[in-house]
N, C-alpha and C positions, 0 to 999 in steps of 0.2 A: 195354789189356784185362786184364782177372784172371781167372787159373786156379785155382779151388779144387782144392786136390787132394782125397783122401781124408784122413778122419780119422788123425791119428797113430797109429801101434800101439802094442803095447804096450812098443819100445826106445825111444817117441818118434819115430819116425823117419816121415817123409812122403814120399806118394807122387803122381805126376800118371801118366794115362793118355793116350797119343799114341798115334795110327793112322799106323802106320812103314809108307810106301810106299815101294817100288821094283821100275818097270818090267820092271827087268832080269830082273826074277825073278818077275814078277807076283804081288805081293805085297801088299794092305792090310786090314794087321790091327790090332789092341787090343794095346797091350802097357802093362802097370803100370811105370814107371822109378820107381825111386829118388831122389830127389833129392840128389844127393852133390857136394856146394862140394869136394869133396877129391880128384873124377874129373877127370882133365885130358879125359879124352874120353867119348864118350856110347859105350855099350856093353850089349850085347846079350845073356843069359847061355843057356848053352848050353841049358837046358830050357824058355825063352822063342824061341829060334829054332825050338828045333824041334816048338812048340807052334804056332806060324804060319808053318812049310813051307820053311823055310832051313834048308838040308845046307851046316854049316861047311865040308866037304871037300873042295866044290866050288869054296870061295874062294880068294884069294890068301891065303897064310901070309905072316904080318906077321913083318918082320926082328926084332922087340923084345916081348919077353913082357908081358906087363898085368900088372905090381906089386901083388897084391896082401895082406889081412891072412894067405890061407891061403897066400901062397908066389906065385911067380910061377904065371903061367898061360898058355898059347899062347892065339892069337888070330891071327883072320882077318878082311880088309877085304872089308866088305859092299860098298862105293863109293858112288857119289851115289845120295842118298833125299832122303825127305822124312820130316820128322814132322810131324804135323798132331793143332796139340790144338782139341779144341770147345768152346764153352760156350754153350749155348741154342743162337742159327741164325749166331754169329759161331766164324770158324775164324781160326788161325794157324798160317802152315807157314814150318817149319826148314827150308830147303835145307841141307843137309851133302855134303861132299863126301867124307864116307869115317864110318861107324861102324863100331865092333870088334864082332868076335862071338867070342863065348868057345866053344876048344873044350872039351869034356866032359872032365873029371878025377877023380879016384880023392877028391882033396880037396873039390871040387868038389862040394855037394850041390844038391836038388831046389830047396831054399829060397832059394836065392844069387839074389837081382833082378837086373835089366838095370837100369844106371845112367844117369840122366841127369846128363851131366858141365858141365865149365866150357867146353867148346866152345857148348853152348846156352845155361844159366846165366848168363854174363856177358852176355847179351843183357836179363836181367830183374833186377827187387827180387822178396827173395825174406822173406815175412815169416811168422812165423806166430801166428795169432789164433785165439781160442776150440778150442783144439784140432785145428786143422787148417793145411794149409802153404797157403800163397798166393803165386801168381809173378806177377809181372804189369809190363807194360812203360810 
């Protein structure tokens, strides 16, 4: 199946949109990921959680900070979910057994995306055509 994503912006950078479920927390919403080959884990950003009703505070705090460009970051395990991406009436869903959620930082702004990492990625070709990204398995 192929996932178009959205068209690239203006860093180039492309995006797909997955419906992040988890029971635990009765949760299924829309969320834009990033597509980043360079995320070892798929990841959640603190104004994306809490834009579809996840209180990072309520997680487990994760032993190891989320490396990133603006510096390390805390982070907290969401645990098993699902993503579910759509295209027309065909669905594909991730079972994961743990995503990161970023908690909120001073470096940290508004615009920082939730990442899809190489825990989902290495499941797809990731190509991109006419200006837009394409995953597909």
């Amino acid at each position: 199946m192929r996932l178009l994503g959205e068209k690239l912006d203006r860093f180039n950078r492309g995006f797909i949109e997955a419906l992040i479920f988890t029971p635990k927390f009765n949760i299924l919403s829309p969320v834009d990921f990033l597509v980043d080959t360079g995320a070892a884990k798929t990841t959640i950003s603190a104004s994306d959680a809490k834009s579809v009703g996840i209180n990072p505070m309520k997680l487990r705090r994760s032993a190891k900070p989320v490396i990133s460009l603006g510096g390390d970051v805390k982070a907290r395990h969401l645990g098993k979910c699902q993503l579910v991406f759509r295209r027309h009436n065909t669905e594909i869903v991730e079972h994961l057994d743990d995503i990161l959620v970023l908690e909120e930082t001073k470096i940290q702004n508004s615009e920082s995306p939730s990442l899809l990492g190489m825990d989902v990625l290495k499941n797809y070709i990731i190509k991109f055509i006419d200006g837009y990204i394409i995953i597909e398995r």
